[in-house]
C-alpha positions in Angstrom: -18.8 104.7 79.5 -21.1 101.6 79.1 -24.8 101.3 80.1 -26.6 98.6 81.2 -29.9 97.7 78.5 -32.0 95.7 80.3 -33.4 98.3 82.6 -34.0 102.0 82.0 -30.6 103.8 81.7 -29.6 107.1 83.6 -27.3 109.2 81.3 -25.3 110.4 83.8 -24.7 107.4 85.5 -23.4 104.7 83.5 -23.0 101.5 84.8 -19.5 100.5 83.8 -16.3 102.3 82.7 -13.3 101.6 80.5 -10.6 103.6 79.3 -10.4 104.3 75.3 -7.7 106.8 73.6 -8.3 109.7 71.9 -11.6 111.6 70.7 -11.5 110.4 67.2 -11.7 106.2 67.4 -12.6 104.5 64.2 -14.5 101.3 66.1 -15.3 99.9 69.0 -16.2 96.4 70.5 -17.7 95.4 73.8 -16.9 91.4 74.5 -20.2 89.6 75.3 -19.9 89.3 79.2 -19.8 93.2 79.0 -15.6 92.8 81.3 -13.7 94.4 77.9 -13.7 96.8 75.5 -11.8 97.5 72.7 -11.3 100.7 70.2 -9.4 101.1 67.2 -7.3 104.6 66.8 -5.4 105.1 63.4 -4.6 101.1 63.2 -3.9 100.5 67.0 -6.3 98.9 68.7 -6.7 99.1 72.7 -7.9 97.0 74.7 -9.7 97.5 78.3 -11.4 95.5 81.0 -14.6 97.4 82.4 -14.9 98.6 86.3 -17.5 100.0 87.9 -16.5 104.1 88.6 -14.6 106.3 86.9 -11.3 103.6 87.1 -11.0 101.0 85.0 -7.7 98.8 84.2 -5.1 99.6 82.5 -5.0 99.3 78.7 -3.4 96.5 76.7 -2.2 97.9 73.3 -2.5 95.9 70.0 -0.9 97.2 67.1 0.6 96.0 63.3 -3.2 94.9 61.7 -3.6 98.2 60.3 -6.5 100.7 60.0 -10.1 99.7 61.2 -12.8 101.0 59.5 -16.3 101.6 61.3 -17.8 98.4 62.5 -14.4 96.5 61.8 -13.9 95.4 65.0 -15.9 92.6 67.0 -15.5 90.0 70.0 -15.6 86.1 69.3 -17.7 84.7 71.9 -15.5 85.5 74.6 -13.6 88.0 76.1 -10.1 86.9 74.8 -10.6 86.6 71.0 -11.2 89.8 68.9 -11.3 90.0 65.0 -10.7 93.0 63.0 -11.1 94.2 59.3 -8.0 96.0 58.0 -8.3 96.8 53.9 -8.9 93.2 52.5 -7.3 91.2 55.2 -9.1 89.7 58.8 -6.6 89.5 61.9 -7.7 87.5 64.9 -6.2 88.2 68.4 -5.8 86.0 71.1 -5.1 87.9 73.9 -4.5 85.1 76.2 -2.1 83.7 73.9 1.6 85.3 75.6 3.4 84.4 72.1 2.3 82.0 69.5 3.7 79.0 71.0 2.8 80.2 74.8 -1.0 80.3 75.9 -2.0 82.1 79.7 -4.7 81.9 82.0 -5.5 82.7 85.7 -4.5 80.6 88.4 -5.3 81.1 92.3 -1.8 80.4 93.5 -1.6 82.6 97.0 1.6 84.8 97.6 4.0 84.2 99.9 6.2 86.2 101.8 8.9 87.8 99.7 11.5 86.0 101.5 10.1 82.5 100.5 10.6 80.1 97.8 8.1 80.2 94.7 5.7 77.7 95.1 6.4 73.7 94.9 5.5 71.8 91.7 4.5 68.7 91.2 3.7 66.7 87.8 1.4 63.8 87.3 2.8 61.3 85.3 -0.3 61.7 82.5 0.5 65.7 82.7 -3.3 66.5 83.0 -2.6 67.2 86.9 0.1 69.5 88.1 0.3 70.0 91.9 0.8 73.3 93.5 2.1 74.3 97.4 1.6 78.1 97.7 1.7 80.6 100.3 5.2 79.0 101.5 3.1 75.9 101.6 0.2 76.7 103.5 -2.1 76.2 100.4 -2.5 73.5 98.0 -3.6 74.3 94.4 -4.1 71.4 91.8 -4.4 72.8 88.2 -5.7 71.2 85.2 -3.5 71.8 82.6 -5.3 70.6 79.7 -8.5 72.8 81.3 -6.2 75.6 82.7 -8.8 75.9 85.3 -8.0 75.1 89.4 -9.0 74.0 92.8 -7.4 75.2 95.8 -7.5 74.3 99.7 -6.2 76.9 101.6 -7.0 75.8 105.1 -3.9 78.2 106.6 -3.5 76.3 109.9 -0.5 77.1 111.4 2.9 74.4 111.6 0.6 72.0 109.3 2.2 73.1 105.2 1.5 70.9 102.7 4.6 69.1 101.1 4.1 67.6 98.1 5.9 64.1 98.0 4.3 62.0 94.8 1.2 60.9 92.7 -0.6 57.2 92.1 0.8 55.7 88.6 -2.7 56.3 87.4 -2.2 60.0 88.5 -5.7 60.4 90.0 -4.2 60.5 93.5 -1.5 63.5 94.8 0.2 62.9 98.1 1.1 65.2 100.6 2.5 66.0 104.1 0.3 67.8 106.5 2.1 68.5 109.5 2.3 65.0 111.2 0.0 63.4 108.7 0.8 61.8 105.2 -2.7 61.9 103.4 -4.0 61.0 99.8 -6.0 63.4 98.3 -8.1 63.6 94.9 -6.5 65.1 92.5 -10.4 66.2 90.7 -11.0 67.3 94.2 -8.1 68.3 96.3 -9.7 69.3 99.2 -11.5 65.7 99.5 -8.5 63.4 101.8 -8.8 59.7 100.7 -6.9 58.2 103.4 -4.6 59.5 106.1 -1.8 57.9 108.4 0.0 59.1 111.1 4.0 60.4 110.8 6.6 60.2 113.7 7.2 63.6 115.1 11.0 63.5 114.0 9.9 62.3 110.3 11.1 64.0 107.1 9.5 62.9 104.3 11.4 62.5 101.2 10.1 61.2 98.5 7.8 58.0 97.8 8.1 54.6 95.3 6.2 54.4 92.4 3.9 52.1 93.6 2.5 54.1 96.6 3.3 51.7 98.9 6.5 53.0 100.1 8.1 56.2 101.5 11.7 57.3 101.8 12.0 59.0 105.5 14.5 60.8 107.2 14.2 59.8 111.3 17.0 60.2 113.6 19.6 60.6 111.5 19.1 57.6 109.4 17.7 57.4 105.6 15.3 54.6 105.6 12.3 53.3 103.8 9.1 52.6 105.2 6.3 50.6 104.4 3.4 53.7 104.2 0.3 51.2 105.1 2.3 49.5 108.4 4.2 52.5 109.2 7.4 49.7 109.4 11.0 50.2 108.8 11.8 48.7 105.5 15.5 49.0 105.4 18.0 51.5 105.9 19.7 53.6 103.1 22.5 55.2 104.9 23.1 56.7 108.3 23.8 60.7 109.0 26.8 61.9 111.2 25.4 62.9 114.4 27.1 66.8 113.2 25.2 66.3 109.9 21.9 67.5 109.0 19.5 68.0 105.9 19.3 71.5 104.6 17.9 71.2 100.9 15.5 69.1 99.2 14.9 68.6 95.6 11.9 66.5 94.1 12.2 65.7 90.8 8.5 66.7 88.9 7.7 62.9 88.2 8.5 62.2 92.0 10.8 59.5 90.8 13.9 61.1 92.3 14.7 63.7 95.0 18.3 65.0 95.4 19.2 65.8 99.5 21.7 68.3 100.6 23.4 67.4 103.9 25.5 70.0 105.5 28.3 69.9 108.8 30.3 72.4 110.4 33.6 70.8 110.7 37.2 72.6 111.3 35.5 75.8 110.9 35.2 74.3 107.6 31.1 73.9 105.9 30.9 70.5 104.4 28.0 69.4 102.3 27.2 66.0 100.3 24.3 65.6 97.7 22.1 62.0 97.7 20.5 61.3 95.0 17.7 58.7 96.0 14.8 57.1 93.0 13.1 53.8 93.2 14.9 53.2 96.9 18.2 52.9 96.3 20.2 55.9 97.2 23.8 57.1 95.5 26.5 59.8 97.0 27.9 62.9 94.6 30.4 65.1 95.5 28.6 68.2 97.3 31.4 70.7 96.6 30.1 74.4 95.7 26.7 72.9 94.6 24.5 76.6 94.0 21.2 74.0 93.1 19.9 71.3 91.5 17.5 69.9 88.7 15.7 67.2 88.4 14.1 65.0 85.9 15.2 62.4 83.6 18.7 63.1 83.8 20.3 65.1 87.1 21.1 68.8 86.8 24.0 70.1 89.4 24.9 73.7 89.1 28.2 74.7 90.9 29.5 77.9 91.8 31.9 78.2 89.5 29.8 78.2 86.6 29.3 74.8 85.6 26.2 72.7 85.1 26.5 69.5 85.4 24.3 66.8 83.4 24.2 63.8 85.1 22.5 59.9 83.4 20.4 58.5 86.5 22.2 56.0 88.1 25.8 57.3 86.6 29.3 57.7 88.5 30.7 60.8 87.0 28.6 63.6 84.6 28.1 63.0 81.0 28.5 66.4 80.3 29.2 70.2 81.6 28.4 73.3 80.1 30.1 76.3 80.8 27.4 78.9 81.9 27.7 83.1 82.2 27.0 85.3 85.0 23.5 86.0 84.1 22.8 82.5 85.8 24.7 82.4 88.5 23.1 85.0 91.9 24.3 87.8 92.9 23.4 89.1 96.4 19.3 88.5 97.1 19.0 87.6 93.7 16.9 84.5 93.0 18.5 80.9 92.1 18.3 80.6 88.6 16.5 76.8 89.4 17.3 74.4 86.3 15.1 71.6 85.0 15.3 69.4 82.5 13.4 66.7 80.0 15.1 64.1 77.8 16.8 66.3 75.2 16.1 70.1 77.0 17.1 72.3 79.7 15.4 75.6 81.1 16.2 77.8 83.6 15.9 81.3 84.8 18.4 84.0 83.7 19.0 87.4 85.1 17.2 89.3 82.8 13.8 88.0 83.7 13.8 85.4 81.2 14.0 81.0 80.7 16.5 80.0 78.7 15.5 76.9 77.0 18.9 75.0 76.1 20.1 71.9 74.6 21.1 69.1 77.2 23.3 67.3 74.6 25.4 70.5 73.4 24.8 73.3 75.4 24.0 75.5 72.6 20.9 78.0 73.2 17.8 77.0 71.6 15.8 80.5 72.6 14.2 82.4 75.3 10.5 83.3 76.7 9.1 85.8 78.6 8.5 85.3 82.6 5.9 87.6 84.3 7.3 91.2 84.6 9.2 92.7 87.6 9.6 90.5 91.0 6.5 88.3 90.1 9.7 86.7 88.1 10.8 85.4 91.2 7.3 84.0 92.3 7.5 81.9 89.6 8.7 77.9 89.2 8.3 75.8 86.0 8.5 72.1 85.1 8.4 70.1 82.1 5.6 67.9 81.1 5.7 64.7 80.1 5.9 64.6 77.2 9.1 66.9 77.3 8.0 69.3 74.4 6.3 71.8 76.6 7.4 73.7 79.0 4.8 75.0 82.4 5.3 77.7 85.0 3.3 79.0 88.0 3.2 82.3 89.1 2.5 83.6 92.5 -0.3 86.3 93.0 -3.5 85.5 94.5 -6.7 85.7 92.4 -3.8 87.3 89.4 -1.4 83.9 89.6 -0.6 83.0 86.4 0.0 79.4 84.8 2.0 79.3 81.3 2.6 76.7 79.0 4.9 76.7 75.7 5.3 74.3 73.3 9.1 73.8 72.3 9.3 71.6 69.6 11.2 73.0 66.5 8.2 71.5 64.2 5.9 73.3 65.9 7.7 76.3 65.9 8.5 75.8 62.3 4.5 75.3 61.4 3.4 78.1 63.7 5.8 81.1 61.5 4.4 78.7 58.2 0.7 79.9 59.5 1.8 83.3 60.1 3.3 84.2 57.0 0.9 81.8 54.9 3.8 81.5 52.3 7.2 79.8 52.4 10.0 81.1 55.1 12.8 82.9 52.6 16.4 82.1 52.9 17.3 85.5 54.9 13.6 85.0 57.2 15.2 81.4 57.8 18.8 82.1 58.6 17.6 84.9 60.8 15.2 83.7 62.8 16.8 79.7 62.7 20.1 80.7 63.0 20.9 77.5 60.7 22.6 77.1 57.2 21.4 75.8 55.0 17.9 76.5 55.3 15.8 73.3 54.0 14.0 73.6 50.8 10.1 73.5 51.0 9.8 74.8 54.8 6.2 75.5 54.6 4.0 72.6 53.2 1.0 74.6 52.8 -1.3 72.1 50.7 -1.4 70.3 54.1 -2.1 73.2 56.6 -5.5 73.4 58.2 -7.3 76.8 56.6 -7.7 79.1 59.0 -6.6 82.6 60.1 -4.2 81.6 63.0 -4.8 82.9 66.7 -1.8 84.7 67.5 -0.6 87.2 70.2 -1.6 90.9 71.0 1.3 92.0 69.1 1.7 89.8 66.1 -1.4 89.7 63.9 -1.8 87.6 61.1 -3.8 88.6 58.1 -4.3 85.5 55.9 -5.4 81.8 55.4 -3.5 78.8 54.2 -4.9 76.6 51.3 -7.3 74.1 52.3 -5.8 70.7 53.7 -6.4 67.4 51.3 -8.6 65.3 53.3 -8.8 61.4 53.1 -12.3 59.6 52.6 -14.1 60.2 55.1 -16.4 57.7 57.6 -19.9 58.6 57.1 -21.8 55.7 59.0 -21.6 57.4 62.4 -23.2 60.3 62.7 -24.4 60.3 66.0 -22.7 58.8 69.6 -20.4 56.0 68.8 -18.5 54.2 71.5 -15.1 53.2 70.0 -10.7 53.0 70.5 -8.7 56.3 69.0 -6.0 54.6 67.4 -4.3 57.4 65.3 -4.6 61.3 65.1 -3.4 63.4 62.4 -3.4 66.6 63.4 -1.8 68.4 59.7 -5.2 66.8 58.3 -7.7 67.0 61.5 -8.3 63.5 60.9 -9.1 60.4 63.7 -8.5 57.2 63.2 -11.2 55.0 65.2 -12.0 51.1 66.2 -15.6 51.1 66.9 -17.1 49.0 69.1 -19.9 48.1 70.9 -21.4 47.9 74.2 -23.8 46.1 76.8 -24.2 46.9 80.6 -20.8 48.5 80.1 -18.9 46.2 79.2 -17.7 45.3 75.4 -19.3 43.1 73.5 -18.1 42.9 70.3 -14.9 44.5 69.3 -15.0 45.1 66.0 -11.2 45.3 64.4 -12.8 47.6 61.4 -10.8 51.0 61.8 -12.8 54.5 60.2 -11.5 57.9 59.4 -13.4 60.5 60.8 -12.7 64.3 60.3 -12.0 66.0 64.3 -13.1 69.3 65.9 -10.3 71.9 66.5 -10.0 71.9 69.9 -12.2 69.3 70.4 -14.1 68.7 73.7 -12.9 66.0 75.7 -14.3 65.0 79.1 -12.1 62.4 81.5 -13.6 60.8 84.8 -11.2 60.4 88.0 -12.7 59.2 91.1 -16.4 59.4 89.2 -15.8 63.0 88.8 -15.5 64.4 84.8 -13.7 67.0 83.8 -13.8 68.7 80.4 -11.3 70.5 78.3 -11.0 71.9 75.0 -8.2 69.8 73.1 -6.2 71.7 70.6 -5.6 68.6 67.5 -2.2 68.8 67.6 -2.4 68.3 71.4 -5.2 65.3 71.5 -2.4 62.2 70.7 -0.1 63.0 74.1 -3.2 63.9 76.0 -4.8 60.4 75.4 -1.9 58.7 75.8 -1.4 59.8 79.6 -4.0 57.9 80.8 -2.1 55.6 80.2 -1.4 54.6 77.2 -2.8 51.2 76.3 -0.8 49.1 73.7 -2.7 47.1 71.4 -2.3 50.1 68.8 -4.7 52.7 70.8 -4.1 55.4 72.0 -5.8 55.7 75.5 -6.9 52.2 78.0 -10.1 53.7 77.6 -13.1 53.7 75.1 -14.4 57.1 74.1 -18.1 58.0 73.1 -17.6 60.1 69.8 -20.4 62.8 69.4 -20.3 62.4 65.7 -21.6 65.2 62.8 -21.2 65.0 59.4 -18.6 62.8 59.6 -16.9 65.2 62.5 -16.1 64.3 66.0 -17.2 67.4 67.9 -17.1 66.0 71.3 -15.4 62.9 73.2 -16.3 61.4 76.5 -14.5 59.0 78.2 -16.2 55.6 79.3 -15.3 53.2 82.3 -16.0 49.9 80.7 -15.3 46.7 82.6 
């Protein structure tokens, strides 16, 4: 039972609850917006949001730090991060960290009906924005995934979904269909419409050219490409049967290629072809026992008989096909096990519940992560981003929608179990958990590891520090806001490399090619502007390089097109705002 202290407290009537364990707990910890408690009981510590009444939620157990004294337990500024003494050791907890290379957080993503899809995803091409049709499409969510926060427009009219078709190169913009409208909306502000033009009442829209300008349509049985500001037939792709008709749909999440599934009843025989259209031209592949389809820099086609398919864009025959098991293949009601892949990876769902990350190349299984528990699994779509190293998904649930995003890179991975164990991996650590012989000599360079005590999950503490990193000299002539160019981060150092310059009425005056090394924030705030709007985000180091560089990246040897005032402190960045110069 907690009481409120700012008034005068009744003893019998507290004015929140939250479930502990036991009679006998050794600490306890209240976060500082008063939603969670935690208590430690004989080296388990439990963790409970606070309700008001004599229900609270259920408890999220935390165990392997070992025993907490009194007073060994405390919040970090938030509800998510708890610390905790155990014999000489600290651990910090992350519980919004799902494993150490998965972080979670809210999303309001409506549910559906449980016979619909999951929800629709769409990527922007700098991976800040990911696009989001819900509710079997009758709400829009945009997420910001460097943020994890969300806007949604959920303006249920009926016969008017949003379909997501594509975003502007400079990804400030998402497209969509609204019933017999094709409208641009903000991406900062989704529920703000741009500009809107009308549809014909037989249009199907199918995807949309890089440039904006064009969209491919499906009207009267033809394929054709229109010009979006004219409403004018560009040319004709192909022409449809008058027996054949569209029954599938696949938008790769770049919205640089979408994959069509036309089907026919012919002979008492089904008969179905797969297009593959990007960048207006348009290509046939044998339909035969086609199950589903991935898209993204290569084409995935899963077949009935077990066989996936990799497919080079623009290729005659596959490059590849790897055998698959029954776990991905549906049984009954069961969910499509809906493949996507990135340069070098492929994920997709597996009967048990989880995504199997693979390799596109070989087959072979890299590993496997968790999806939401029970048939929220099935409310749930992921994408790559970008930058093909990390992995997204989006959960279905209302106000209890969940976004996800892992990093899979084998270095980060690698760096990650260096942190945890603050000593080298052993031979029989690295051939268990690797799977590789031989195991490389010096896995763990710990001379160049950040000290700190790592955030991990709420099941695998950590309970030391790495040696301090060796730091370069270090810029000490900009303390202060400084307007300058990131040209280089080095996130095993927490270093920035920086061309300062300066500024008059917004526009540069002197570009000064002098390049300083200043020491970086982890995270590090950064704040973009789309559309005059800014949005801010805490930037994990290792992170800061790709996120800069999708906005877009500018050549010249920097790392973003834009200038960035550096809040500067003791030679530090500890914040980073983005400036429109002209």
């Amino acid at each position: 039972m907690l009481w409120s202290t700012d008034r005068v407290a009744d003893q019998n009537r507290p004015t929140l609850w939250a479930l502990s364990h036991g009679t006998d707990e050794q600490a306890i910890a209240i976060s500082p917006d008063g939603t969670h408690t935690a208590v430690a009981d004989a080296g388990t510590i439990y963790l409970s949001r606070t309700g008001s009444g004599e229900t609270a939620a259920t408890q999220e157990v935390l165990s392997g730090g070992g025993p907490v004294p009194s007073g060994g337990l405390r919040f970090l500024g938030d509800n998510t991060h708890l610390v905790s003494a155990a014999g000489d050791s600290l651990v910090l907890w992350d519980t919004g960290q799902l494993t150490r290379i998965g972080t979670g957080s809210k999303v309001h993503v409506p549910f559906g009906c449980h016979g619909c899809p999951p929800p629709a995803l769409s990527v922007a091409p700098n991976g800040q924005w990911v696009a989001i049709a819900g509710n079997g499409g009758q709400a829009l969510t945009v997420l910001n995934t460097a943020a994890g926060t969300s806007k949604i427009v959920n303006e249920d009219v009926i016969a008017e979904y949003f379909g997501l078709v594509g975003w502007s190169a400079d990804s400030q913009t998402i497209y969509v269909v609204r019933g017999t409208r094709f409208e641009a909306r903000a991406a900062a502000d989704p529920a703000r419409v741009l500009r809107a033009s009308p549809l014909g009442a037989n249009d199907t829209v199918l995807a949309l050219s890089p440039d904006a300008k064009q969209m491919v349509v499906e009207r009267e049985q033809q394929i054709e490409v229109h010009d979006i500001a004219s409403g004018e037939t560009v040319r004709t792709l192909t022409r449809l049967p008058s027996d054949e008709e569209i029954s599938d749909r696949w938008l790769s999440s770049d919205n640089r290629t979408v994959a069509v599934r036309t089907v026919a009843v012919r002979a008492d025989q089904l008969e179905a072809r797969i297009f593959l259209i990007q960048d207006g031209k348009i290509k046939d592949v044998p339909g035969e026992n086609v199950l589903d389809v991935g898209l993204g820099d290569n084409v995935l086609i899963q077949r009935r008989n077990g066989t996936l398919e990799v497919w080079g864009q623009g290729a005659d025959q596959p490059a590849r096909s790897i055998t698959q098991d029954a776990g991905f293949m549906p049984a009954g009601n069961r969910t499509k096990s809906h493949p996507v892949i990135s340069r070098s990876m492929i994920a997709q769902r597996r009967s048990d519940g989880l995504v199997v990350v693979t390799a596109a190349d070989s087959g072979r299984q890299l590993g496997a992560v968790d999806l939401p528990p029970g048939r929220a699994a099935e409310k749930t779509s992921f994408a790559f981003l970008p930058n093909a190293s990390e992995l997204i998904s989006v959960t279905e649930g209302d106000e209890d929608g969940l976004y996800t995003r892992w990093t899979l890179t084998p270095d980060t991975w690698t760096a990650t179990a260096c942190r945890t164990a603050a000593r080298d991996i052993t031979t029989a650590e690295w051939q268990q958990f690797a799977d590789t012989v031989p195991r490389p000599d010096h896995i763990c360079d710990l001379t160049d590891t950040k000290p700190e005590v790592a955030a991990v999950s709420a099941t695998e503490p950590v309970r030391s520090a790495p040696a301090p990193a060796k730091q370069p000299p270090l810029a000490t002539d900009m303390d202060g806001r400084n307007p300058a160019y990131l040209t280089a981060v080095d996130s095993a150092r927490h270093t920035v490399t920086v061309d300062r310059i300066e500024l008059k009425d917004r526009a540069i005056v002197n570009d000064n090619p002098r390049l300083r090394t200043l020491g970086i924030a982890d995270p590090v705030r950064v704040t973009t502007v789309s559309d005059g709007i800014p949005t801010s985000a805490s930037i994990p180091v290792t992170e800061l390089a790709g996120f800069l560089a999708g906005h877009p990246a500018a050549g010249n040897g920097r790392l973003s097109t834009s200038p960035y005032q550096l809040q500067v402190k003791n030679g530090q960045v500890t914040d980073m705002e983005e400036l429109r110069v002209s």
